[in-house]
C-alpha positions in Angstrom: -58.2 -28.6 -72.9 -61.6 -29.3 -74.1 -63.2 -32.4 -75.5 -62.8 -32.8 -79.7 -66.2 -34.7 -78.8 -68.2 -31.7 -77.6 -70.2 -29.6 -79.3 -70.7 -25.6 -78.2 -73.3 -23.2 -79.5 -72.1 -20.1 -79.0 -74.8 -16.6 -79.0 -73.8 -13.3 -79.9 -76.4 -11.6 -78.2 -78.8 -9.7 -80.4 -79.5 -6.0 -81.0 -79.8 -3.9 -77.6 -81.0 -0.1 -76.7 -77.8 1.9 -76.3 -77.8 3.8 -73.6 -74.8 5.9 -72.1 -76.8 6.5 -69.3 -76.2 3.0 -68.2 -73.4 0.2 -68.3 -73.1 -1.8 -70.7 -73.6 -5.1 -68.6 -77.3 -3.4 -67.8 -78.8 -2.8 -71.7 -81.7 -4.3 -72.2 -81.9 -5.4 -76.3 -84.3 -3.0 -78.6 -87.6 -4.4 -79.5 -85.8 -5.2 -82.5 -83.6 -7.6 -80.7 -86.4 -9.1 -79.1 -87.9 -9.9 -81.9 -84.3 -11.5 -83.6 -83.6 -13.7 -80.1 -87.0 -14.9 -80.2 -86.6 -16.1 -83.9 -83.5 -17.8 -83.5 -84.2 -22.1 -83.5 -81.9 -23.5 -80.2 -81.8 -27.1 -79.4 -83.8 -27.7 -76.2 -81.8 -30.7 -75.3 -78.4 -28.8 -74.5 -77.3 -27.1 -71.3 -77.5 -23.2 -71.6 -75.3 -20.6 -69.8 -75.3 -16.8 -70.3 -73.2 -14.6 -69.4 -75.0 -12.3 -66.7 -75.1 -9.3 -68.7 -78.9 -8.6 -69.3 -78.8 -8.6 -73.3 -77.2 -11.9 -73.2 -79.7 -14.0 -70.6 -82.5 -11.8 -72.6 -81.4 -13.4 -75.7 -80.8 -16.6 -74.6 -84.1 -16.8 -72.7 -86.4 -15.4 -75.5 -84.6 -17.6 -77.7 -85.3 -21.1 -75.6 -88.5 -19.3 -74.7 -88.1 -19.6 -71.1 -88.1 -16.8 -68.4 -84.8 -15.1 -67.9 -84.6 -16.5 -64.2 -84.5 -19.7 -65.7 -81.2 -18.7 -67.5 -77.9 -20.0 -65.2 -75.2 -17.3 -65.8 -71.6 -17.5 -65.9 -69.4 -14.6 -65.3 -66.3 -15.4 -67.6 -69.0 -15.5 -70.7 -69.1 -11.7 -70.1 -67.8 -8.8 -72.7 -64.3 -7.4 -72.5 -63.9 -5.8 -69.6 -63.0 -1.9 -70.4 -63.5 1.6 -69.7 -65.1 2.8 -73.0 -67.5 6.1 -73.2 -70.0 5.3 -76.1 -68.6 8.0 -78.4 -68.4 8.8 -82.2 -65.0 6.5 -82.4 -65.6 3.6 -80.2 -66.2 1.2 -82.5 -62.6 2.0 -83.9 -60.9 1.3 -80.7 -62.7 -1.9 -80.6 -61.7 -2.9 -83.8 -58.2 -2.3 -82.8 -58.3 -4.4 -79.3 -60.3 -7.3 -81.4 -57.0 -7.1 -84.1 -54.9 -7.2 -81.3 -53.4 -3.6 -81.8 -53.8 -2.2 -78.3 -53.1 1.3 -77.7 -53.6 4.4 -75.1 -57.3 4.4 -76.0 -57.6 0.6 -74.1 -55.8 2.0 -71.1 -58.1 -0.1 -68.2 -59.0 -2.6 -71.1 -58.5 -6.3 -70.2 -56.0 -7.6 -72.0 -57.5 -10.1 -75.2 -54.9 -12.8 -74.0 -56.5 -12.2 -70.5 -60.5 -12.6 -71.9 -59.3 -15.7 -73.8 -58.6 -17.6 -70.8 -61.4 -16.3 -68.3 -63.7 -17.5 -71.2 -61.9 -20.8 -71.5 -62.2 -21.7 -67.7 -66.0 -20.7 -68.2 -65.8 -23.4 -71.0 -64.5 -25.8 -68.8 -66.3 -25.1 -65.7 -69.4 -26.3 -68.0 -68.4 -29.9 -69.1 -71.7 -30.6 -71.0 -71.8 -32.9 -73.9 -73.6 -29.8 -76.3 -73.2 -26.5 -74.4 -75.4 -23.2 -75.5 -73.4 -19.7 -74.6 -75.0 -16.7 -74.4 -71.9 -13.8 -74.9 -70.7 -11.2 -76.8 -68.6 -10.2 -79.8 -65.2 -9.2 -79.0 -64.5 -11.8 -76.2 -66.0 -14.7 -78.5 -63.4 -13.6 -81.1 -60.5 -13.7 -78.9 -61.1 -17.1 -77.7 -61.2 -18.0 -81.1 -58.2 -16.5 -82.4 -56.5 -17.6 -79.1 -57.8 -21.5 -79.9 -56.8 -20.6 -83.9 -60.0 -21.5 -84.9 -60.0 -17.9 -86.7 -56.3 -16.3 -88.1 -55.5 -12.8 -85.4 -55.3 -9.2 -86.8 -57.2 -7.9 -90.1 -59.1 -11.4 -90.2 -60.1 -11.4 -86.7 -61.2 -7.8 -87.0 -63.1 -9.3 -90.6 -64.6 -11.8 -88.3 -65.9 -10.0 -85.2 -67.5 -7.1 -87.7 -69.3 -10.1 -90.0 -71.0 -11.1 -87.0 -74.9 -10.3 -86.6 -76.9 -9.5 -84.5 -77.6 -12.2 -82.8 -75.2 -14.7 -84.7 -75.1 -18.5 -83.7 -71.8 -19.8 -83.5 -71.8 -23.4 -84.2 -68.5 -25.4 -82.8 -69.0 -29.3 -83.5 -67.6 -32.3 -83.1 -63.6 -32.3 -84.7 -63.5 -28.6 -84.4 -65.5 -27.5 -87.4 -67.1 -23.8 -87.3 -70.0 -22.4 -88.6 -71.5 -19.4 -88.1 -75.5 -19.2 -89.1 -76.7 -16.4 -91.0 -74.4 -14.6 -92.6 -71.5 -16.7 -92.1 -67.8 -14.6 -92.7 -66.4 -17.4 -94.6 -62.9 -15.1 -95.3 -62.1 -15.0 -91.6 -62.8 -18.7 -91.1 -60.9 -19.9 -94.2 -58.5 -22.5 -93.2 -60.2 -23.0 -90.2 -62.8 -25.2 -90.4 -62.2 -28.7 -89.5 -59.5 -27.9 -87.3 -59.5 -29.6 -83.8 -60.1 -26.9 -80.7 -57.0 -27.5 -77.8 
């Protein structure tokens, strides 16, 4: 269970080169998302943790303007694990593992009740009074729909599409969300003000 009194920043990482050449875990954002991550206003008086995959300590460290050796790492802040070619439908099938409607095309996929608890142990593994994360989308939505911070299906799916690139995250005191930018106030209806367990 986490602390009602602590306060998380979550980062969606912000726009990287697609390459299907590489993993995933090894894209390196565009020189758009450079510029986006370096634009984005941090507080420099939390603890930060990234998950190790390159776009996400880029983004984090751009955005604290620090090296990204200076950027501690945390494995369970990492994407969904999966076996996904980057192909003309892909976003589909992660739409449907984000709503929870898992079928043959997320055969080798974690499963989203899986990646909502990894991430949670990360959580707690990092006890610090306002906490920066540096992750990604899909498993930043199914902690949240896991926690019922945000409502699971159509609204999660409402919610994990809404969110820029980057996207700040804003989980305070009580429970209360916010997302900066362009917040997608229809999947967090109902759900601000509510206490995380």
């Amino acid at each position: 269970m986490l602390s009602p009194s602590r306060r998380i920043t979550f980062v969606r990482h912000a726009m990287p080169v697609v390459d299907d050449g590489l993993a995933p875990a090894a894209w390196s954002l565009s020189a758009e998302g450079a510029v986006a991550a370096s634009a984005l206003d941090l507080p420099t008086d939390a603890v930060a943790v990234a998950s190790p995959e390159r776009k996400a300590v880029q983004t984090i460290a751009l955005a604290r303007r620090v090296a990204t050796e200076d950027i501690a790492t945390e494995a369970r802040f990492r994407e969904v694990d999966r076996v996904e070619a980057v192909h003309d439908d892909f976003r589909d099938a992660r739409r449907a593992w984000v709503a929870g409607a898992l079928d043959a095309r997320h055969t080798g996929w974690e499963h989203p009740h899986a990646a909502a608890h990894r991430f949670h142990e990360g959580l707690l593994a990092h006890p610090a009074d306002h906490l920066i994360v540096g992750t990604h989308g899909m498993v930043l939505t199914a902690w949240m729909v896991a926690q019922g911070l945000i409502p699971p299906g159509e609204a999660a799916t409402a919610f994990w599409e809404a969110l820029p690139l980057p996207a700040v995250v804003e989980l305070a005191t009580g429970g209360a969300v916010t997302v900066m930018g362009t917040p997608p106030d229809a999947a967090l209806r109902g759900a601000r003000g509510q206490q995380i367990r």
